[in-house]
C-alpha positions as CSV (number, residue, x, y, z in Angstrom):
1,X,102.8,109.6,104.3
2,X,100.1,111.1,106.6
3,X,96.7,110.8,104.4
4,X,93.5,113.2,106.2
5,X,89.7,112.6,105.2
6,X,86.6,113.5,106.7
7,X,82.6,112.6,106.0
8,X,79.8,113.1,108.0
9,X,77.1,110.0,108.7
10,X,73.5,111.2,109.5
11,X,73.6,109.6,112.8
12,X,74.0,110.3,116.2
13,X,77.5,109.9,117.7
14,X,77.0,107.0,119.6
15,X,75.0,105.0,117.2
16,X,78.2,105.7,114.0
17,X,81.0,104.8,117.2
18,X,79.2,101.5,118.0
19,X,78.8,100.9,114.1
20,X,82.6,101.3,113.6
21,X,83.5,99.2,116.6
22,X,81.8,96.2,115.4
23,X,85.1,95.3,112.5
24,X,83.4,92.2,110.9
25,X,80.2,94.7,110.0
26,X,82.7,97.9,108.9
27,X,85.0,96.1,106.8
28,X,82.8,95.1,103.8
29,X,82.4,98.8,103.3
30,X,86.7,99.1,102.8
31,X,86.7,98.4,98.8
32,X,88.3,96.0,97.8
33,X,88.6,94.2,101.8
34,X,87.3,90.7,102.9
35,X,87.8,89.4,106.7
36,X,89.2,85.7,106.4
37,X,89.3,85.2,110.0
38,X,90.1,86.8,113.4
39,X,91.8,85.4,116.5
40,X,92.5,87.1,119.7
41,X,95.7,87.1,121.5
42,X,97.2,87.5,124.8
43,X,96.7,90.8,125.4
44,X,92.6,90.3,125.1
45,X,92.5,92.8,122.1
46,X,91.2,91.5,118.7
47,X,93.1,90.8,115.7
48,X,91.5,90.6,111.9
49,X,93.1,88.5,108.9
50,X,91.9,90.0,105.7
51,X,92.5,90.6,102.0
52,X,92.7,93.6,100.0
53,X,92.5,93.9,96.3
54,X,92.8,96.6,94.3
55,X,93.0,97.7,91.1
56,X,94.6,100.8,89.2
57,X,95.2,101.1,85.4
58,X,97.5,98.4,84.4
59,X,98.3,97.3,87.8
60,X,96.5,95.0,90.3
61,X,97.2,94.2,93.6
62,X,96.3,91.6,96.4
63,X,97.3,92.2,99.9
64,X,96.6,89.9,102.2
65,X,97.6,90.7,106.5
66,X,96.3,91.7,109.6
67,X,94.5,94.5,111.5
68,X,93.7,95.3,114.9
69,X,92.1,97.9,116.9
70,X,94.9,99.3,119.3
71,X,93.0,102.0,120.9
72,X,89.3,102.8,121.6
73,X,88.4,105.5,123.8
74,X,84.2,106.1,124.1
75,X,84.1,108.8,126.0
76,X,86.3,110.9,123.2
77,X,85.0,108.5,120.4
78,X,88.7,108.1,119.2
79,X,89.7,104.8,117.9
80,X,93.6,103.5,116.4
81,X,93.7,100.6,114.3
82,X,97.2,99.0,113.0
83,X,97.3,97.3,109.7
84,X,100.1,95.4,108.2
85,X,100.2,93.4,105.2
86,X,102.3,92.2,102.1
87,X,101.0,92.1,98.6
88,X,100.7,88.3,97.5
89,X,103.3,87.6,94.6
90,X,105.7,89.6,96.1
91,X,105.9,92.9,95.2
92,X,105.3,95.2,98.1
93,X,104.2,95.8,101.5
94,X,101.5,98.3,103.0
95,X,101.6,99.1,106.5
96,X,99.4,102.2,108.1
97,X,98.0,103.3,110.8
98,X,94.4,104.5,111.3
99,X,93.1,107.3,113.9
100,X,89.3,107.8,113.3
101,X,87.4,110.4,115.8
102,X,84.3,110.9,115.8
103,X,82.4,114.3,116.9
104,X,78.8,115.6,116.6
105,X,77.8,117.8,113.9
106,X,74.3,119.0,113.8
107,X,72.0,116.1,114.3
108,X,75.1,113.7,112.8
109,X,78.1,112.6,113.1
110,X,81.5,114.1,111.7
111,X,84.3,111.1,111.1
112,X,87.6,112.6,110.5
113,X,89.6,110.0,109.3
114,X,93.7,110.1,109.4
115,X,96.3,108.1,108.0
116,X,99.8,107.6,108.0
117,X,100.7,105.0,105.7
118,X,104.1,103.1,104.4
119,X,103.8,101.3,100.9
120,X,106.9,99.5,99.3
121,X,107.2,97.9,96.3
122,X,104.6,98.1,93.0
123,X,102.1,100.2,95.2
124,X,104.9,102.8,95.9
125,X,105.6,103.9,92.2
126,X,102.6,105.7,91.9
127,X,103.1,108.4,94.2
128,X,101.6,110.7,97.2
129,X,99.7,112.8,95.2
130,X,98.0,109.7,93.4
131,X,97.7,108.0,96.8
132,X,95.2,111.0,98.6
133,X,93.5,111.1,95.2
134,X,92.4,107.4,95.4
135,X,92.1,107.3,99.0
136,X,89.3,110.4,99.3
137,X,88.1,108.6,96.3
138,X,87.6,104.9,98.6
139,X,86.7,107.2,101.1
140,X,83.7,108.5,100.1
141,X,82.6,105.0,98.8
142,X,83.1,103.8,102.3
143,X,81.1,106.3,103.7
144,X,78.2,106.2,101.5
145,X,78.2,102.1,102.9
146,X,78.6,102.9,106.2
147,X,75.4,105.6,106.0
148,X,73.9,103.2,103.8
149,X,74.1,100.6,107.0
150,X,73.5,102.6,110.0
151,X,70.2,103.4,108.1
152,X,68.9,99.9,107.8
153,X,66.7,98.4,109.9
154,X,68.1,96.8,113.2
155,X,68.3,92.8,113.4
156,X,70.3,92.1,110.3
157,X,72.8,89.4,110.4
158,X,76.7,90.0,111.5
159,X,77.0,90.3,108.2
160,X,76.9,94.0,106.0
161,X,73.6,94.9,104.6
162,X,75.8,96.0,102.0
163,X,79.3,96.5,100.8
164,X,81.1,98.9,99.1
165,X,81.5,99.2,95.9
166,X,84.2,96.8,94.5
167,X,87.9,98.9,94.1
168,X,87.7,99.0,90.1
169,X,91.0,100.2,88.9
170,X,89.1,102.4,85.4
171,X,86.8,103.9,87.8
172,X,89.0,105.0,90.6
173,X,91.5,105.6,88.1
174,X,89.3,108.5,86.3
175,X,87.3,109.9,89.8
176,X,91.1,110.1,90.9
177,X,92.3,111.8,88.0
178,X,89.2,114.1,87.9
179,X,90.0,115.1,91.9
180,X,93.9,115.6,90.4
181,X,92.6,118.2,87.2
182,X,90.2,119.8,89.6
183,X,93.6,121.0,91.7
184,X,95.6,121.5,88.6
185,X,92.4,124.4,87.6
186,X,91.4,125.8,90.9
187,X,95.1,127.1,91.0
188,X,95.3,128.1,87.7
189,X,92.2,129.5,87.9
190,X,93.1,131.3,91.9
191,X,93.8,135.0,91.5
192,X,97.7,135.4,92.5
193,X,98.3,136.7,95.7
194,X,100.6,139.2,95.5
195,X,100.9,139.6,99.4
196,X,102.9,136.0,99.8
């Protein structure tokens, strides 16, 4: 399923792209995500083991897998990352691909974010509409992180001045329901065409 987003950072162009290139600063601000290591093989590009966990209602999942930056192109600030990874007791895998492009927007930056993402297994039963829902909803924690970064002061350790807030199945659960009602009324709500 092909998943779009966009936010904007209050931060010149180069600045956000040089921000999102640097993976071991970015990924604390991916709820849920933890880097356990990276490696890089023959090809010279970069490769990141990590963990994702997160929650939803009854269900809770832990993916552990890989990601690596495929593509990176400055001068159109346009960057592909691949990440693959099975959930840890078995029950599903997650695979997706991520184009980010950056562009200026005022005096900031405008990230549109797009995804097209495979899930098997327990992650799969709840559905695309579920799926954007909680995605815009991790989205707009990791961009208040990544804002929250790219404004602090310069000399900080390799490590995130801060990370995002944890994936917590009860709150993502009700902002994602919330995003889902707010739909379900603005088309109730709509006057009917009658031209269609």
């Amino acid at each position: 399923m092909i998943l779009q987003n966009q936010f904007e950072v209050a931060a010149p162009v180069d600045r956000v792209w040089a921000y999102f290139l640097d993976v071991p600063n970015l990924a604390p601000c991916l709820p849920g995500a933890t880097l356990v290591g990276d490696s890089v093989d023959d090809r010279g590009d970069r490769t990141y083991q990590g963990k994702v966990v997160a929650a939803l209602g009854p269900v809770k999942l832990n993916f552990s897998g890989t990601a690596r930056i495929v593509s990176a192109d400055e001068s159109a600030h346009r960057m592909v990352l691949q990440a693959a990874g099975s959930e840890d007791r078995g029950r599903g895998e997650a695979a997706m691909t991520i184009t980010a492009t950056l562009e200026a927007a005022g005096g900031g930056t405008r990230v549109r974010v797009d995804q097209d993402l495979t899930v098997s297994g327990a992650a799969a039963q709840f559905g695309r509409g579920l799926i954007a829902d909680v995605t815009g909803v991790l989205m707009t924690s990791f961009a208040d992180c990544v804002q929250h970064n790219i404004d602090a002061p310069a000399g900080g350790t390799r490590t995130a001045v801060r990370a995002a807030a944890p994936a917590s199945g009860f709150a993502i659960g009700l902002r994602a329901v919330r995003m889902a009602l707010a739909r379900v009324f603005a088309r109730f709500f709509l006057p009917y065409d009658r031209n269609r």
